[in-house]
C-alpha positions as CSV (number, residue, x, y, z in Angstrom):
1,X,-9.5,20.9,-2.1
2,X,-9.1,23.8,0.0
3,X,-7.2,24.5,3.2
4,X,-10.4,24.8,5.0
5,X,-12.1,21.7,3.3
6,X,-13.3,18.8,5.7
7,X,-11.2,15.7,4.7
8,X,-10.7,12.4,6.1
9,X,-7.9,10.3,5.9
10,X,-9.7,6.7,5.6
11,X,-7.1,4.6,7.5
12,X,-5.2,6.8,9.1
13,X,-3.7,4.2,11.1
14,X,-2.3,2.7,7.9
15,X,0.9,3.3,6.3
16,X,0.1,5.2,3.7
17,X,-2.7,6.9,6.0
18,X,-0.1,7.8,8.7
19,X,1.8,9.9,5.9
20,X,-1.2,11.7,4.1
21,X,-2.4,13.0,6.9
22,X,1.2,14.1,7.9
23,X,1.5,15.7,4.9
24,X,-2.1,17.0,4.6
25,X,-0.8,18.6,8.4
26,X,2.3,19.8,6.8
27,X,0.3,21.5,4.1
28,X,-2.0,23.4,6.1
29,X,-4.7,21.4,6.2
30,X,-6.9,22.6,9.0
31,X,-9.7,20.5,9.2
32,X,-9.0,16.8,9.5
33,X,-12.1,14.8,10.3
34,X,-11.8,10.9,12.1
35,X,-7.9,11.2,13.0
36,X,-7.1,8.3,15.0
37,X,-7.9,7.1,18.0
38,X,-11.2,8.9,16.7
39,X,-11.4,6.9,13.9
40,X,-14.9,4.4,13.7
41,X,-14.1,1.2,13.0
42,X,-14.8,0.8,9.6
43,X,-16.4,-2.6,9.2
44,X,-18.9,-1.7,11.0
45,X,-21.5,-0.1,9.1
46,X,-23.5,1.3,11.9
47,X,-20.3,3.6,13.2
48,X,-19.4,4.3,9.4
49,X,-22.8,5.9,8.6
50,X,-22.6,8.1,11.9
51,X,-19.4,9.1,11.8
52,X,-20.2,10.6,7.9
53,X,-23.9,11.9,9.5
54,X,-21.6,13.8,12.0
55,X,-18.4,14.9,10.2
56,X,-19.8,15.4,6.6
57,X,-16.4,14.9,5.0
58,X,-15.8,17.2,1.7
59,X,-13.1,15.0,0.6
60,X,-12.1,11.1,1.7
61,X,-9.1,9.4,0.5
62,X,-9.5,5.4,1.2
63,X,-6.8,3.8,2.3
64,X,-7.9,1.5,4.8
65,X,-7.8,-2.3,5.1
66,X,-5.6,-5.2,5.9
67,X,-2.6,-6.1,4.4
68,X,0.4,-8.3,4.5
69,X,2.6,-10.4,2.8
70,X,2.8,-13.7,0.9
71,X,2.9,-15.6,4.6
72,X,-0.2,-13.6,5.5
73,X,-2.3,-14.0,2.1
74,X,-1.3,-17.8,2.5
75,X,-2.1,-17.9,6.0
76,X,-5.0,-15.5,6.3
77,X,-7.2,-14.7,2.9
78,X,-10.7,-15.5,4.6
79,X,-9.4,-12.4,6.8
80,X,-7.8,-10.3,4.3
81,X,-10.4,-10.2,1.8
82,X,-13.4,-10.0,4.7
83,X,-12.1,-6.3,6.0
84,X,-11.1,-5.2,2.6
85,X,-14.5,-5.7,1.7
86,X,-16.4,-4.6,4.3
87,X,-14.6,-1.5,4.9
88,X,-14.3,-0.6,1.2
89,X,-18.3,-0.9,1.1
90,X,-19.2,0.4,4.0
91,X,-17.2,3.8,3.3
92,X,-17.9,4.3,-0.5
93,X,-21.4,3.6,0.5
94,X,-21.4,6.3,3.0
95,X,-19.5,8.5,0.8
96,X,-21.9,8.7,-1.4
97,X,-24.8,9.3,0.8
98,X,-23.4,12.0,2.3
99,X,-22.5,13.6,-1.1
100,X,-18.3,13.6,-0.9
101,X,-17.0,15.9,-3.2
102,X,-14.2,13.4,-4.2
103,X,-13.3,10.0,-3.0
104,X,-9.9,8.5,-3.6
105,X,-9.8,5.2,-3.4
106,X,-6.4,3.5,-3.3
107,X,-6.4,-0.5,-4.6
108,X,-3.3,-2.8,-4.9
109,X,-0.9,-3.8,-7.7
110,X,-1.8,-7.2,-6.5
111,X,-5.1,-6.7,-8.6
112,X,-3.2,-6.8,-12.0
113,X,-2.9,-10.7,-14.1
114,X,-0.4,-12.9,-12.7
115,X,0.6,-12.5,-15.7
116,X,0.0,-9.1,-17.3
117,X,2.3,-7.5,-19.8
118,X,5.1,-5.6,-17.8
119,X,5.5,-2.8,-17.1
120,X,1.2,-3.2,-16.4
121,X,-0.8,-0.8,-17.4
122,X,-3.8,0.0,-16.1
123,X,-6.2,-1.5,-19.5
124,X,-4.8,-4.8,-18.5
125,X,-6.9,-5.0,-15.1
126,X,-9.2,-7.9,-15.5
127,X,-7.7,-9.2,-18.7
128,X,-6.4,-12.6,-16.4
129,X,-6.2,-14.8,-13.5
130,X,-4.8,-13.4,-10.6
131,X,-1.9,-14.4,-8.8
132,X,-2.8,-17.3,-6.8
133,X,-0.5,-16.3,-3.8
134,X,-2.9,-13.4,-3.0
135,X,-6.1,-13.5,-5.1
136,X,-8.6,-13.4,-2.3
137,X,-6.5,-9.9,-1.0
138,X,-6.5,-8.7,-4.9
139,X,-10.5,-9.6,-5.7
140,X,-11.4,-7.6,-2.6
141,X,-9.3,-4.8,-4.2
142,X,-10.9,-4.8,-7.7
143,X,-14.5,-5.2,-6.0
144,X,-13.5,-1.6,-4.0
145,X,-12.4,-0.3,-7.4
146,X,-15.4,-1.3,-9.1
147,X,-17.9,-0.1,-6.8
148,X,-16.3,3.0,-7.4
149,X,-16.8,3.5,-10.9
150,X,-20.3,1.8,-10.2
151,X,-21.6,4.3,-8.3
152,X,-19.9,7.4,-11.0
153,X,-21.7,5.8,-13.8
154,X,-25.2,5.3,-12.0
155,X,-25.3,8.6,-9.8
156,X,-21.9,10.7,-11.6
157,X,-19.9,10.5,-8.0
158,X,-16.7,11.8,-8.3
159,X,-14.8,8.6,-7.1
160,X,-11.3,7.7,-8.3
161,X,-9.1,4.4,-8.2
162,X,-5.3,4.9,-8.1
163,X,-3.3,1.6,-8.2
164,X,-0.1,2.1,-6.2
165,X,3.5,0.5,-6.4
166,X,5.0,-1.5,-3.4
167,X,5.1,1.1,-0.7
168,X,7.2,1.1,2.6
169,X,9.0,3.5,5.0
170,X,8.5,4.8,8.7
171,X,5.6,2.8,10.7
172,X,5.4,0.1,8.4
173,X,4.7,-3.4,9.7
174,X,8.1,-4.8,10.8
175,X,6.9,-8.5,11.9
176,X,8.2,-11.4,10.0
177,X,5.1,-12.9,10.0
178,X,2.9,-10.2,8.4
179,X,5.5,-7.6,7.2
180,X,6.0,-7.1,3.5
181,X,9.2,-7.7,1.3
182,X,11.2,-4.6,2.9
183,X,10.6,-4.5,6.3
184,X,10.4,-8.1,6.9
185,X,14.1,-8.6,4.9
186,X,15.1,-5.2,7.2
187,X,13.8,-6.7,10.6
188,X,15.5,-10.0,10.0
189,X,18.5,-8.5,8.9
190,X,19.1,-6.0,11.9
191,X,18.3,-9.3,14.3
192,X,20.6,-11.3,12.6
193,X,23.3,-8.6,12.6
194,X,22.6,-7.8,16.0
195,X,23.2,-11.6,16.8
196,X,25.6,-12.1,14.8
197,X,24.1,-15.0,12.8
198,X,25.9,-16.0,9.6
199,X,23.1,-16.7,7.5
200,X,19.3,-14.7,6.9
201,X,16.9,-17.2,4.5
202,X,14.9,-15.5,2.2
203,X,11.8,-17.0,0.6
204,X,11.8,-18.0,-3.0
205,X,14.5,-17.6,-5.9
206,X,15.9,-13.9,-5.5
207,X,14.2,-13.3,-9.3
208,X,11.0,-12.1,-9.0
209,X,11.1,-8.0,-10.0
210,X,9.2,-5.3,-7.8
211,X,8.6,-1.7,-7.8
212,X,9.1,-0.2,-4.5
213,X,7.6,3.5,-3.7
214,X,8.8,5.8,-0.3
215,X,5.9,6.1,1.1
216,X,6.1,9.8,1.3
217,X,6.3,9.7,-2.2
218,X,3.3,7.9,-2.9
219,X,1.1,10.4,-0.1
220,X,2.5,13.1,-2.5
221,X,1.0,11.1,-5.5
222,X,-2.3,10.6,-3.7
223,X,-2.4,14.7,-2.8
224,X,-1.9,15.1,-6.8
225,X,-4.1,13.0,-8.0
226,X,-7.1,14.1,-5.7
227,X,-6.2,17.5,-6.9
228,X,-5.8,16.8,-10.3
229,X,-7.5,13.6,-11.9
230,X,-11.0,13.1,-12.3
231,X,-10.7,10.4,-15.1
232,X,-13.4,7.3,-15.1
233,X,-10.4,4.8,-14.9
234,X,-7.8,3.4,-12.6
235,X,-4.5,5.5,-12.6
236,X,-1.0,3.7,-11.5
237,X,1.0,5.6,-8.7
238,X,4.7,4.5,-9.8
239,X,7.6,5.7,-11.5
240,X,10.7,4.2,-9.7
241,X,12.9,1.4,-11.2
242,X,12.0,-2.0,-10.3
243,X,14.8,-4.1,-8.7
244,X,15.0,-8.2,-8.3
245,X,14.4,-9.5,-4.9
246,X,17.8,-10.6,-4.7
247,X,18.7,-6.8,-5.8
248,X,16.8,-5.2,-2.8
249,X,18.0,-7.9,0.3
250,X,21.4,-7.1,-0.7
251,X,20.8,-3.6,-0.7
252,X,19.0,-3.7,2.6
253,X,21.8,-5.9,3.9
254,X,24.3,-3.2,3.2
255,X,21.5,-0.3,5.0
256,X,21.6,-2.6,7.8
257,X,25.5,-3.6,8.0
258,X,24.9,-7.1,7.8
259,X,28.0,-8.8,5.8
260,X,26.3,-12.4,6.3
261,X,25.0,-15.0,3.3
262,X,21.6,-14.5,2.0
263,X,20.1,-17.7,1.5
264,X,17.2,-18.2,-1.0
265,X,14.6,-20.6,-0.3
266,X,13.3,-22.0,-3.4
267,X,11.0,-24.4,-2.3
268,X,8.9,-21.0,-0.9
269,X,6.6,-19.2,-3.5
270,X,8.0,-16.5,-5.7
271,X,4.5,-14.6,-6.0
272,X,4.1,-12.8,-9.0
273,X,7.2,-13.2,-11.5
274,X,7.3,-9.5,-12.5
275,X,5.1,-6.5,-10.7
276,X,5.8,-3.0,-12.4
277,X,3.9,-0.5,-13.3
278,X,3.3,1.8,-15.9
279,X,2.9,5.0,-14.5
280,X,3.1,7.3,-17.9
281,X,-0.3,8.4,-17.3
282,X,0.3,9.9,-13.7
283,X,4.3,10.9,-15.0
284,X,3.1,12.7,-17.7
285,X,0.8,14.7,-15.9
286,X,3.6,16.3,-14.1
287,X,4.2,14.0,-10.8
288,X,7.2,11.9,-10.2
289,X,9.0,10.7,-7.3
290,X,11.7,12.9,-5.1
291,X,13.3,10.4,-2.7
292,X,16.6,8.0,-3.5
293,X,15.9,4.7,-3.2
294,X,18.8,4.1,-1.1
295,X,17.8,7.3,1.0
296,X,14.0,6.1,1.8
297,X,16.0,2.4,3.0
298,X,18.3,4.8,5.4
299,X,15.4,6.7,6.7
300,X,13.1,3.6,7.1
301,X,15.9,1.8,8.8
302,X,16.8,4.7,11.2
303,X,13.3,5.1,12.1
304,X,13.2,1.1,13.0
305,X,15.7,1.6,15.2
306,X,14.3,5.1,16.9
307,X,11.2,2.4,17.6
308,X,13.1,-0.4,18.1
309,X,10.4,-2.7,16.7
310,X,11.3,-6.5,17.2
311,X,10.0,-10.1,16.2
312,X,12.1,-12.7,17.0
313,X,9.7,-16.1,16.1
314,X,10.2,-16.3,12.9
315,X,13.5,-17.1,10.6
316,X,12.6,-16.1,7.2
317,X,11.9,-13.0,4.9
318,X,9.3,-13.2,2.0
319,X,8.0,-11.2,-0.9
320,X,5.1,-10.4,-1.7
């Protein structure tokens, strides 16, 4: 992938599709095709097959589709698995019949086993039932993933899965209703700070483990691996320490300054027990992550309140 090369950013309105193609920018990357608002909406495959007739995109990193937490997989898995579906066919589709060097496309650690052996490598995908918290999300991922290695072993396309670890940082989804584990427990914390509320409620036990990546980090891991990794299967994007839930709202809770009592809900779900991966495959290539944990909270936080994003129906945090 050259400096010159026509790439698009698949999602660029997305979290992690926000920070590749600020980094892609940063490196010098001149010729970035479909940057929002010129993006086509994706699940329709009409726009998607113009938009790669027109731009004829040398290299496409997929990161596109809905997301959300345990609230919005409970709430909303018709919609979550409908536009993670659509858009992952109607862009690999494309992608291939407009010859794309290299595709990346970028799944979810959701698609492990509920119960895979931890840390989950990437030969235990398909090996058990999903967790049931977000299994319509996590089926649309696999069916992305194996599309992609449908079309490499019918026509040889150079597409390539990565599986990445909890991601978060600046222009992440802040709403307690649809916000994942770190910016929901940050959004509720700075509102109950700010109003001085003695108590936050977080959902489930505290005990479930997760393995949270800066999301800089992981458009660093995405640049490497599209650079680097051609291999046939899925290839985790981790390498941090995973911390209970319990572990990361009291760390947020001293980010934030709130000296309140966290209060976990155990009649809400849990999700998966343990979600870590094992990321010796990537690590051993060379890659690993450059950014504190405690530093990404700090920056995330300060760039909450730069934006001042608010939400102030709902009363509880939860994992995902």
């Amino acid at each position: 992938m050259h400096h010159d090369s026509t790439i698009y950013v698949a999602g660029g309105d997305t979290l992690l599709g926000r920070a590749l193609l600020e980094r892609l920018q940063r490196e010098g990357f001149r010729n970035l095709v479909g940057v929002p608002p010129s993006e086509p909406d994706l699940t329709d495959p009409h726009q998607v097959e113009l938009f790669f007739r027109e731009a004829r995109p040398e290299y496409v990193f997929h990161v596109a589709g809905m997301s959300g937490g345990i609230l919005a997989n409970q709430t909303r898995p018709a919609e979550l698995m409908l536009d993670n579906l659509l858009v992952g066919t109607n862009v690999i589709q494309q992608a291939h019949r407009y010859h794309v060097t290299r595709l990346l496309y970028v799944a979810s650690s959701c698609s492990y086993p509920r119960l895979a052996p931890q840390p989950m490598r990437e030969d235990s995908l398909l090996t058990g039932p999903l967790e049931p918290t977000n299994d319509a999300y996590a089926l649309a991922k696999l069916a992305g993933w194996k599309l992609c290695d449908a079309f490499r072993r019918q026509y040889g396309s150079c597409f390539i899965t990565a599986i990445p670890a909890n991601a978060f940082g600046p222009h992440d989804d802040f709403s307690l209703q649809g916000g994942h584990v770190i910016p929901s427990l940050m959004q509720r914390m700075h509102q109950a700070r700010t109003t001085g509320e003695k108590e936050v409620v977080v959902w489930g036990s505290g005990t479930p483990r997760r393995e949270f990546l800066y999301i800089h980090d992981l458009a660093d891991a995405c640049l490497f691996v599209m650079h680097r990794y051609e291999g046939p299967s899925p290839i985790n994007l981790g390498g941090q320490q995973d911390l209970s839930i319990r572990e990361i709202a009291t760390l947020i809770a001293d980010v934030v300054g709130y000296r309140g009592k966290l209060r976990f809900d155990t009649s809400k779900p849990d999700g998966m027990p343990r979600k870590v991966l094992d990321s010796t495959r990537l690590l051993a290539m060379g890659w690993k992550p450059s950014t504190p944990l405690r530093i990404a909270l700090e920056n995330t936080y300060n760039w909450f309140l730069a934006h001042q994003v608010r939400e102030d129906t709902v009363h509880v945090c939860q994992p995902v």
